[in-house]
Backbone and ligand atoms as CSV (ligand in chain L), in Angstrom:
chain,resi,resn,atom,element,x,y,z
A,1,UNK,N,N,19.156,16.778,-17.617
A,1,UNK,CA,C,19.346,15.359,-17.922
A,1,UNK,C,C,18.019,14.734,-18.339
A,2,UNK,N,N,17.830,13.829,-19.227
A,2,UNK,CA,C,17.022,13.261,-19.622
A,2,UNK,C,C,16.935,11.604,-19.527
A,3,UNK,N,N,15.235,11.021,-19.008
A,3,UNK,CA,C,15.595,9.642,-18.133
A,3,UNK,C,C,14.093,9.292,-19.096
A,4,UNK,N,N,14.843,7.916,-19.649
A,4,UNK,CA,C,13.919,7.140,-20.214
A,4,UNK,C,C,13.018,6.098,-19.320
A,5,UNK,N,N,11.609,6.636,-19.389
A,5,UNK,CA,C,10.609,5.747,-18.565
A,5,UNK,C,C,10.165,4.465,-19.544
A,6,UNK,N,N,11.453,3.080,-19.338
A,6,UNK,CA,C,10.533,2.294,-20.618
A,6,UNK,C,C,9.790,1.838,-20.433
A,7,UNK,N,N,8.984,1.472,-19.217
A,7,UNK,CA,C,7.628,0.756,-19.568
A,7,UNK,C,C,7.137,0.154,-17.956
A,8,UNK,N,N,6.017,0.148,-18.188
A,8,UNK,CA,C,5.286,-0.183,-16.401
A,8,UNK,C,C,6.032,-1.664,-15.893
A,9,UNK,N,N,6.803,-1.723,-15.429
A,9,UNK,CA,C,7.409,-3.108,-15.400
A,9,UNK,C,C,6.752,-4.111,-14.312
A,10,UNK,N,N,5.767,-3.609,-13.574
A,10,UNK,CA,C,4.703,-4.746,-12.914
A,10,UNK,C,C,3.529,-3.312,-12.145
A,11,UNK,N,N,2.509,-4.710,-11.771
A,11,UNK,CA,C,1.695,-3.817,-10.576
A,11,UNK,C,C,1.778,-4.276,-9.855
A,12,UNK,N,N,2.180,-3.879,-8.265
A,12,UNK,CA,C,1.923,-4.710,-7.073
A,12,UNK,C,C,0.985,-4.807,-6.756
A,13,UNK,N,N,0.161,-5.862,-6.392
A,13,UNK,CA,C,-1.755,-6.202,-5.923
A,13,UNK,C,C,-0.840,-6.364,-4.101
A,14,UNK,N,N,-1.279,-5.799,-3.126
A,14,UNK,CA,C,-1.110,-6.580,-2.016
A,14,UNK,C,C,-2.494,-7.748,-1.650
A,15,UNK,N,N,-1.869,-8.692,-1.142
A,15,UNK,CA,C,-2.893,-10.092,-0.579
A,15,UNK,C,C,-2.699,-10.626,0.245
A,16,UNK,N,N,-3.980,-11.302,0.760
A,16,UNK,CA,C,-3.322,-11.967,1.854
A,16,UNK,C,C,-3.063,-13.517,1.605
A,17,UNK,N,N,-3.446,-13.896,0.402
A,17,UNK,CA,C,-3.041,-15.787,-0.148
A,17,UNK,C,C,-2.332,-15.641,-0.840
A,18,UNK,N,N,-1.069,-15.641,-1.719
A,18,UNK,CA,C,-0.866,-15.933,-3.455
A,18,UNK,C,C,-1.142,-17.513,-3.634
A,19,UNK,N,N,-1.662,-18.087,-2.475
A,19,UNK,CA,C,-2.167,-19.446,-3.086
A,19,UNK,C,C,-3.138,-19.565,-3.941
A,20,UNK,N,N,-4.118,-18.631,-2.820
A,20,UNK,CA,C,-5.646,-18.339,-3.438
A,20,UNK,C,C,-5.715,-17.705,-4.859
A,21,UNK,N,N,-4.524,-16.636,-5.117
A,21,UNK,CA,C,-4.300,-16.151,-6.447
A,21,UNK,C,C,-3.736,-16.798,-7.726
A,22,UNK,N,N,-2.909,-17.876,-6.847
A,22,UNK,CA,C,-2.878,-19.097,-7.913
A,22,UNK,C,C,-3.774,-19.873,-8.200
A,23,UNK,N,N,-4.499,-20.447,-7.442
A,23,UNK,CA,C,-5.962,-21.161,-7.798
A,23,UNK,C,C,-6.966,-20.372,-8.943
A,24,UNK,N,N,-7.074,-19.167,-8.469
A,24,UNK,CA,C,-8.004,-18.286,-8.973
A,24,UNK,C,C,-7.613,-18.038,-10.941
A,25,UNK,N,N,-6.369,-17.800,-10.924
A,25,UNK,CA,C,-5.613,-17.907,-12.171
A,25,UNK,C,C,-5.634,-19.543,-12.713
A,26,UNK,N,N,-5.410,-20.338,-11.849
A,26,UNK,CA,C,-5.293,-21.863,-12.627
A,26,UNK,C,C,-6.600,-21.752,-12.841
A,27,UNK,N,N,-7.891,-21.276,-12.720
A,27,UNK,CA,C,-9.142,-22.015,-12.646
A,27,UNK,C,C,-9.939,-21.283,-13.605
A,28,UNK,N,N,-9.273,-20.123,-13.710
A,28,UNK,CA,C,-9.753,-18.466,-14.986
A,28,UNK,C,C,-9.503,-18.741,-16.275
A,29,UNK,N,N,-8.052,-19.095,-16.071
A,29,UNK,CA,C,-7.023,-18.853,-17.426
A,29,UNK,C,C,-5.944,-20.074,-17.565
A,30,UNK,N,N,-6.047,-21.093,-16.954
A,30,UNK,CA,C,-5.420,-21.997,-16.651
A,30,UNK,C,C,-3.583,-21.798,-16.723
A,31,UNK,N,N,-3.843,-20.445,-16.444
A,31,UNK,CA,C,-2.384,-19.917,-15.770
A,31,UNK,C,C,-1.289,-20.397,-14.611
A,32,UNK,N,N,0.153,-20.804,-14.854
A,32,UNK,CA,C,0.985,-21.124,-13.582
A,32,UNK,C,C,1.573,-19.724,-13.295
A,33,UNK,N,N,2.052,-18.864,-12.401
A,33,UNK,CA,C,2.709,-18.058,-12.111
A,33,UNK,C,C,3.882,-18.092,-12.846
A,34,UNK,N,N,4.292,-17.189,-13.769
A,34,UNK,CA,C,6.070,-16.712,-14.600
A,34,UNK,C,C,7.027,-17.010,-13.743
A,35,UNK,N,N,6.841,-16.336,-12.091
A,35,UNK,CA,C,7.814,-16.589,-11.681
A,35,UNK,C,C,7.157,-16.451,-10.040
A,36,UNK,N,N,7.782,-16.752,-9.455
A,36,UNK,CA,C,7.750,-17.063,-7.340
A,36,UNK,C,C,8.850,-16.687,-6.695
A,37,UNK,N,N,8.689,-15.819,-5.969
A,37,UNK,CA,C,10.073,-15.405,-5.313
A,37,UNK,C,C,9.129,-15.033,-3.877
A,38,UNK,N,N,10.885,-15.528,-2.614
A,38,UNK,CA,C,10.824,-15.215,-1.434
A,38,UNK,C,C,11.625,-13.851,-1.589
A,39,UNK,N,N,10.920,-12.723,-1.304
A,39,UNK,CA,C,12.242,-11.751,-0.858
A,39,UNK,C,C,12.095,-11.886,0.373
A,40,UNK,N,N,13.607,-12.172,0.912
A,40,UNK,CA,C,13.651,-12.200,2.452
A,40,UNK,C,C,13.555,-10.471,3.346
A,41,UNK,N,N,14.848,-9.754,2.670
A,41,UNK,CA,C,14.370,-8.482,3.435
A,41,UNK,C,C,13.133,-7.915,3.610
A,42,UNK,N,N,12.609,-7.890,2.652
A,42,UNK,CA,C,11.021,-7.055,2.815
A,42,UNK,C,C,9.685,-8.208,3.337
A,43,UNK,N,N,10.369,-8.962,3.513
A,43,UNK,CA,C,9.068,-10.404,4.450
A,43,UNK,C,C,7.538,-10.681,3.361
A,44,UNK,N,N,8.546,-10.687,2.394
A,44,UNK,CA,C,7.333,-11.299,1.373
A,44,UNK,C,C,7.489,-12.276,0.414
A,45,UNK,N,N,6.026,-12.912,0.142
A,45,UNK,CA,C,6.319,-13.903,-0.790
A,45,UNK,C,C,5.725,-13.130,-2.429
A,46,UNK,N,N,6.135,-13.135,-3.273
A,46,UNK,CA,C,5.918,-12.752,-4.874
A,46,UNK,C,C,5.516,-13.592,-5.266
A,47,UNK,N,N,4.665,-13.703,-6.397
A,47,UNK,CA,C,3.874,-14.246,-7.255
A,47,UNK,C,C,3.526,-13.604,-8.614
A,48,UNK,N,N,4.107,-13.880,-9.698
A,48,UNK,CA,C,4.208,-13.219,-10.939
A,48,UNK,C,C,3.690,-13.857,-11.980
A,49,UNK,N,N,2.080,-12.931,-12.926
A,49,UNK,CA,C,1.971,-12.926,-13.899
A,49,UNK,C,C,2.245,-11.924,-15.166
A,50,UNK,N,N,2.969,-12.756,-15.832
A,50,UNK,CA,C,2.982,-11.730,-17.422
A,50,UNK,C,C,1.448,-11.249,-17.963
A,51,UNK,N,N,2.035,-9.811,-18.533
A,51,UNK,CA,C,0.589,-9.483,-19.212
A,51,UNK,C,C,1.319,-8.623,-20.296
A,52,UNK,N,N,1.328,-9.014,-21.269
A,52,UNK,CA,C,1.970,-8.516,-22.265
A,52,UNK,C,C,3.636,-8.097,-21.561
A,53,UNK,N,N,4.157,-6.939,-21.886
A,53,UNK,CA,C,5.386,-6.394,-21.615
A,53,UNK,C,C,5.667,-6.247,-19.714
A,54,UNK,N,N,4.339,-6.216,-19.246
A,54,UNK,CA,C,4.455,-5.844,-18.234
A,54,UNK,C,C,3.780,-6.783,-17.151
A,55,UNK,N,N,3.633,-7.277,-15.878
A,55,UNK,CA,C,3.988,-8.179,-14.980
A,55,UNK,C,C,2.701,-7.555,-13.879
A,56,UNK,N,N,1.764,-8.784,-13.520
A,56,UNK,CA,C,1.000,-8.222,-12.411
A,56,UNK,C,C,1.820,-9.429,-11.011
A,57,UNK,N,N,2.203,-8.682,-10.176
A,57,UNK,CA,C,2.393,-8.994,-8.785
A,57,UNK,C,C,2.168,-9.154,-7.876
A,58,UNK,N,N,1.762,-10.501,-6.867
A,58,UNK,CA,C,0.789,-10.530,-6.135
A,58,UNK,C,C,1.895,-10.856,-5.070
A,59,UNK,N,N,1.599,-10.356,-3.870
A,59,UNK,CA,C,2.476,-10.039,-2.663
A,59,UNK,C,C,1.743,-10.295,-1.713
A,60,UNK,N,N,2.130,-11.616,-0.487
A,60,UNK,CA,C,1.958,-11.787,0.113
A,60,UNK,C,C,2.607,-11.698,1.070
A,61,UNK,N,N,2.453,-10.951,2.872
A,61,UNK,CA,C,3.274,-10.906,3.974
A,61,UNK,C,C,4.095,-12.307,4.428
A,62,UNK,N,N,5.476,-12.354,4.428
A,62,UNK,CA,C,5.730,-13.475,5.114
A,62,UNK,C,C,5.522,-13.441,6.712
A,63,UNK,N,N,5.394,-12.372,7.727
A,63,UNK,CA,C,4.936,-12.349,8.562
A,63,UNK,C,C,4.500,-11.066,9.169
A,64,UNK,N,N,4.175,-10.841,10.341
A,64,UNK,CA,C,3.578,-9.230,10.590
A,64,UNK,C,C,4.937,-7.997,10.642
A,65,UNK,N,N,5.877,-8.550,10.576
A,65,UNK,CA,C,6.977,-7.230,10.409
A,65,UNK,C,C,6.885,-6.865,8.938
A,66,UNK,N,N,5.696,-7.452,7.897
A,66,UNK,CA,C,6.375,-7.190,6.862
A,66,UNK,C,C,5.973,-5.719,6.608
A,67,UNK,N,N,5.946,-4.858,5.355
A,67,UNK,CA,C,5.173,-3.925,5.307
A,67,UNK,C,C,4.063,-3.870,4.631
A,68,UNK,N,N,4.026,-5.081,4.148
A,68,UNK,CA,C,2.710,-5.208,3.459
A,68,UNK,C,C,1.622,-5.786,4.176
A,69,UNK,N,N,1.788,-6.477,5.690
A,69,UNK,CA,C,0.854,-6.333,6.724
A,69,UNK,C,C,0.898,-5.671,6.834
A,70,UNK,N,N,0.999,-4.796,7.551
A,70,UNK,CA,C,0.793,-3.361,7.487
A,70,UNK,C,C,-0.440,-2.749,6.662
A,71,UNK,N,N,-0.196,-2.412,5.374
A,71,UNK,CA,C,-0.789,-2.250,4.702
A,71,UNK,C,C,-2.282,-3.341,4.704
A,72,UNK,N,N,-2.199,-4.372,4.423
A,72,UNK,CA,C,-3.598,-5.311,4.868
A,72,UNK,C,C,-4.133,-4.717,5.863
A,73,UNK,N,N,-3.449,-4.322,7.028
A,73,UNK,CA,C,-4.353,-3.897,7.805
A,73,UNK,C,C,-5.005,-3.158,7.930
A,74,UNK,N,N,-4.430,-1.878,7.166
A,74,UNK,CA,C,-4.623,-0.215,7.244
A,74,UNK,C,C,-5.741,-0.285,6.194
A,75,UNK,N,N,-5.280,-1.220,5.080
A,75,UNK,CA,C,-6.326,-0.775,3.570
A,75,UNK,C,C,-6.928,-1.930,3.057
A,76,UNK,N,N,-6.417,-3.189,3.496
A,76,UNK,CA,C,-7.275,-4.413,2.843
A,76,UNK,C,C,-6.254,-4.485,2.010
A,77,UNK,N,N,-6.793,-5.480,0.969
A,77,UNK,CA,C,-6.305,-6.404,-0.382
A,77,UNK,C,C,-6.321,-4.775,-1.221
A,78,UNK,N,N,-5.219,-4.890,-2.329
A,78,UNK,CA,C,-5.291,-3.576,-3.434
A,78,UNK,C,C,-4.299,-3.421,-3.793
A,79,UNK,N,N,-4.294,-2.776,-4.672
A,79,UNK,CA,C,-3.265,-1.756,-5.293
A,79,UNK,C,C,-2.369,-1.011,-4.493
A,80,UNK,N,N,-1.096,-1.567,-4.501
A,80,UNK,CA,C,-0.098,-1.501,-4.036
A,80,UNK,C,C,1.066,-0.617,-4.190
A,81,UNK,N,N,1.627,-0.801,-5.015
A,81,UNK,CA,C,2.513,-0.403,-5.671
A,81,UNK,C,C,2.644,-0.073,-7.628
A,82,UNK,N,N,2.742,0.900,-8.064
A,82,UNK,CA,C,3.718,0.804,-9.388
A,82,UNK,C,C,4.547,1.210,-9.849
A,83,UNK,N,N,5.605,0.124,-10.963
A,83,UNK,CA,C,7.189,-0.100,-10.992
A,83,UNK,C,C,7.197,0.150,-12.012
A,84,UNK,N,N,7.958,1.293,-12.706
A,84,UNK,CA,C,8.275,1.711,-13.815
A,84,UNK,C,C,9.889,1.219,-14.044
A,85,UNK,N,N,10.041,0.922,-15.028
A,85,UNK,CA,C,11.364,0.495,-15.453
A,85,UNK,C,C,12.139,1.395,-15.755
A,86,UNK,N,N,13.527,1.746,-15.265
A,86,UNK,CA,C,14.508,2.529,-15.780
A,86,UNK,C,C,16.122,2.113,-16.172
A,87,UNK,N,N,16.649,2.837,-16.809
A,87,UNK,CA,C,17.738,2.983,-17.240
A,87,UNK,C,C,18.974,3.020,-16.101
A,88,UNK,N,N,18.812,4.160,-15.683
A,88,UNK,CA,C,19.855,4.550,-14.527
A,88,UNK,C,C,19.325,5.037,-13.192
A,89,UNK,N,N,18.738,4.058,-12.384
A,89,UNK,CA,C,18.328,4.128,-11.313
A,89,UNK,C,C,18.489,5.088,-10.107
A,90,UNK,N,N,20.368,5.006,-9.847
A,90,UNK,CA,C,21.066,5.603,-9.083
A,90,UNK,C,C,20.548,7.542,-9.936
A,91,UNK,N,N,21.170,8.161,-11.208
A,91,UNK,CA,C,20.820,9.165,-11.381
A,91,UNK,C,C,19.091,9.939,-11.006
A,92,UNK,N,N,18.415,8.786,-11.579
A,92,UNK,CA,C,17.034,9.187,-11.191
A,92,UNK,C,C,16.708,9.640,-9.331
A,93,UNK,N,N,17.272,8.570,-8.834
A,93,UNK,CA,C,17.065,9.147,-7.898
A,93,UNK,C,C,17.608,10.168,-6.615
A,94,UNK,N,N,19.184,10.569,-7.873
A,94,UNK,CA,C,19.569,12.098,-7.353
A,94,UNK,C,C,19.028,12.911,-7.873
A,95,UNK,N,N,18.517,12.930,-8.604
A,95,UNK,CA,C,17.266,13.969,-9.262
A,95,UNK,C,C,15.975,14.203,-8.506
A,96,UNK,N,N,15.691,12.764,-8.356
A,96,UNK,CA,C,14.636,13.115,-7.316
A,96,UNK,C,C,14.681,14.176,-5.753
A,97,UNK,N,N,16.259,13.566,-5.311
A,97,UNK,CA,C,16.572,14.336,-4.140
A,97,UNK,C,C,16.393,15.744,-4.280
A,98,UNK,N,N,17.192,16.167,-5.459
A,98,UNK,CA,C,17.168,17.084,-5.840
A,98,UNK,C,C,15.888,18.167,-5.768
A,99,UNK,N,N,15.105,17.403,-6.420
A,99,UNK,CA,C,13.800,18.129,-5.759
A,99,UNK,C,C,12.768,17.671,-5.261
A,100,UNK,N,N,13.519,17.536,-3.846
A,100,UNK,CA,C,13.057,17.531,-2.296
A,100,UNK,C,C,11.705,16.274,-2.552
A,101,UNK,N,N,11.909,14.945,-3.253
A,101,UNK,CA,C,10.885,14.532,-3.455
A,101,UNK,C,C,11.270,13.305,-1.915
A,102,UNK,N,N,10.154,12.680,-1.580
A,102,UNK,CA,C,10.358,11.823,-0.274
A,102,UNK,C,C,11.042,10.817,-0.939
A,103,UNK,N,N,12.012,9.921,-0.444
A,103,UNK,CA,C,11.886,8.534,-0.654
A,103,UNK,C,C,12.267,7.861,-0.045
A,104,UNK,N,N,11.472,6.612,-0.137
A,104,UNK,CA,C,12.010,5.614,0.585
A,104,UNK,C,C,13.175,5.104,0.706
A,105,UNK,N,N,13.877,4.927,-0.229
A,105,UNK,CA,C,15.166,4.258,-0.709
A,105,UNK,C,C,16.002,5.353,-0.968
A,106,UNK,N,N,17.074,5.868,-0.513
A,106,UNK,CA,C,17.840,6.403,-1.039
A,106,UNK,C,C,18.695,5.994,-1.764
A,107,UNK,N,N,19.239,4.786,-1.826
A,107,UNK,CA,C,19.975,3.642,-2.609
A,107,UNK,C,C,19.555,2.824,-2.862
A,108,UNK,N,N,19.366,1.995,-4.228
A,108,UNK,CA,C,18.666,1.022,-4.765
A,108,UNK,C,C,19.031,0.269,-3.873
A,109,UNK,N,N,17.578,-0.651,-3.573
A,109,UNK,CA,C,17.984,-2.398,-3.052
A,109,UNK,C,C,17.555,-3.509,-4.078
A,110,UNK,N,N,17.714,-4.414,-3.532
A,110,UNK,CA,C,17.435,-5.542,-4.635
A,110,UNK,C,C,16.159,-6.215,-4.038
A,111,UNK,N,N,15.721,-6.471,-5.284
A,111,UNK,CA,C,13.928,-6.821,-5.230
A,111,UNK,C,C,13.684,-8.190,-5.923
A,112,UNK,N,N,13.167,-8.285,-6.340
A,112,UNK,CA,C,12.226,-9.616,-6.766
A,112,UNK,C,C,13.095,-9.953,-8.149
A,113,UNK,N,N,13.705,-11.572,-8.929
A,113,UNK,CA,C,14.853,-11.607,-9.262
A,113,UNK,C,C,15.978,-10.834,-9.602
A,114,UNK,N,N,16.411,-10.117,-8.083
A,114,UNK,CA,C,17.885,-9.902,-8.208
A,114,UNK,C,C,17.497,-8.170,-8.954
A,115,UNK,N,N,16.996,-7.835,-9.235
A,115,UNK,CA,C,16.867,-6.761,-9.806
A,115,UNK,C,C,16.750,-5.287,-8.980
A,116,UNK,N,N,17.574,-3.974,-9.424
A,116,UNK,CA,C,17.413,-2.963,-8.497
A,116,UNK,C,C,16.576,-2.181,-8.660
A,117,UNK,N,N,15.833,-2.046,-7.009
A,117,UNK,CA,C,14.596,-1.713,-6.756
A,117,UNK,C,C,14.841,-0.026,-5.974
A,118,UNK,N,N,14.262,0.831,-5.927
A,118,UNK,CA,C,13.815,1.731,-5.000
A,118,UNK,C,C,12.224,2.117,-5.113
A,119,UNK,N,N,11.900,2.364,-3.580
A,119,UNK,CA,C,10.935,2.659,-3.698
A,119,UNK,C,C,10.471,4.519,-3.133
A,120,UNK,N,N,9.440,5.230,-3.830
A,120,UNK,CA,C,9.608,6.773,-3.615
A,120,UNK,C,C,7.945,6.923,-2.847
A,121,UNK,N,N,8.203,7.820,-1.718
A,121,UNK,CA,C,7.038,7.687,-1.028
A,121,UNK,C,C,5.686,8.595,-1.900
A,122,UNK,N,N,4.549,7.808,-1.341
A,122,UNK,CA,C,3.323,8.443,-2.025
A,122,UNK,C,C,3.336,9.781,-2.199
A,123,UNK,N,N,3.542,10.454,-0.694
A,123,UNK,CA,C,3.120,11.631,-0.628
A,123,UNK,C,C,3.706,12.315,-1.659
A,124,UNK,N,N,4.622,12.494,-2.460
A,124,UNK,CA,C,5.373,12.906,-3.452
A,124,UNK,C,C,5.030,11.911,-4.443
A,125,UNK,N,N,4.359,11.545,-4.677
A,125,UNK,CA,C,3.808,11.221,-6.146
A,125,UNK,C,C,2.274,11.155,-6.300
A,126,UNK,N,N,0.965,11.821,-5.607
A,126,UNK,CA,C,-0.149,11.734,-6.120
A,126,UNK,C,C,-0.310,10.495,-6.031
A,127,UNK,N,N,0.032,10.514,-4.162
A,127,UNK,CA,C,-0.567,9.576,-3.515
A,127,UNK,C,C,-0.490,8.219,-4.080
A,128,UNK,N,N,0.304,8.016,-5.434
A,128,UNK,CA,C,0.867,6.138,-5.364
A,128,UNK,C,C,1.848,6.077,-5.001
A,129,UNK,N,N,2.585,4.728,-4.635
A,129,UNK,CA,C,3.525,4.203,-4.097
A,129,UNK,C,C,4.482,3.993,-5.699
A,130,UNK,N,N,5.200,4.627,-5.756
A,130,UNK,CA,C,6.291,4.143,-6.632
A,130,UNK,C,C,7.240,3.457,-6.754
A,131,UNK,N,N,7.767,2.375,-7.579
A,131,UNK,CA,C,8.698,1.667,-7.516
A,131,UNK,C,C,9.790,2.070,-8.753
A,132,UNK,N,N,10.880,1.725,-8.763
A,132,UNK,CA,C,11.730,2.424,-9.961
A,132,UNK,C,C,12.309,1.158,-9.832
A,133,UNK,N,N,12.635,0.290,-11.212
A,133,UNK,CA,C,13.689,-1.181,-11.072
A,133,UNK,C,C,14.148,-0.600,-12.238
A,134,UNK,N,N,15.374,-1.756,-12.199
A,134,UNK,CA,C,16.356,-1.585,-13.387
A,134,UNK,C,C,16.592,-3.255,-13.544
A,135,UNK,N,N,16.783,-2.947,-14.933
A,135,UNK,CA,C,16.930,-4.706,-15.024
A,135,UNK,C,C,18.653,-4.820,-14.738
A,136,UNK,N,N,18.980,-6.066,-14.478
A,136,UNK,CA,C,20.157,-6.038,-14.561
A,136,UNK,C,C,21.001,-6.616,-15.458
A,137,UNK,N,N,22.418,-6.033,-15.903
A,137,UNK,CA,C,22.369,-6.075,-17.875
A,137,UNK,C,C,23.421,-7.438,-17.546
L,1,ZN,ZN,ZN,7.260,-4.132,-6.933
């Protein structure tokens, strides 16, 4: 089977303000954020700039269950996550099962507007955090 990778569809930055990242952008580039989202399951707040085709993401913990405290704690502010855009989400990631790759998600969830998300653990990808979304048609 053959799976079209169309395009880096964001980077996750983890942080600990997206206020501070809004200031920092209003004061650089006199930039407002594309878009702001609460995702409630994963205890974070989003913060989205366009950069050409593809989207930088600034993620802030809504509180310490999230997993991105977590992460603040373990590694600081950084590079987080990256979300490649796909076609058929669900196939990709019986393929992945297929060979024995980790993941987080075994079934897409929904992520930042409404869109399906999985995420595939580092250790099976050279140590980044992968995200796989699909837009929704
Ligand atoms: Zn993401």
């Amino acid at each position: 089977m053959i799976f079209m990778l169309n395009k880096i569809d964001h980077i996750g930055i983890a942080v600990r303000s997206v206020r501070e990242v809004k200031d920092l952008f209003k004061s650089l580039f006199n930039l407002n954020p594309d878009f702001e989202d609460d995702v409630d399951d994963q205890k974070i707040k989003v913060i989205g700039f366009k950069v050409g085709e593809s989207n930088l993401e600034f993620i802030e913990p809504l509180n310490d269950q999230s997993p991105i405290s977590n992460f603040l704690k373990k590694r600081g502010e950084g590079l987080h996550h990256i979300a490649i855009s796909v076609d058929n989400i669900e196939n990709i990631l019986g393929e992945f099962k297929t060979h024995q790759l980790k993941l987080i998600d075994e079934k897409p969830r929904t992520g930042v507007e409404g869109k399906k998300i999985a995420f595939v653990h580092p250790n099976s990808f050279n140590g980044i955090l992968l995200e796989l979304t699909q837009e929704l048609k």
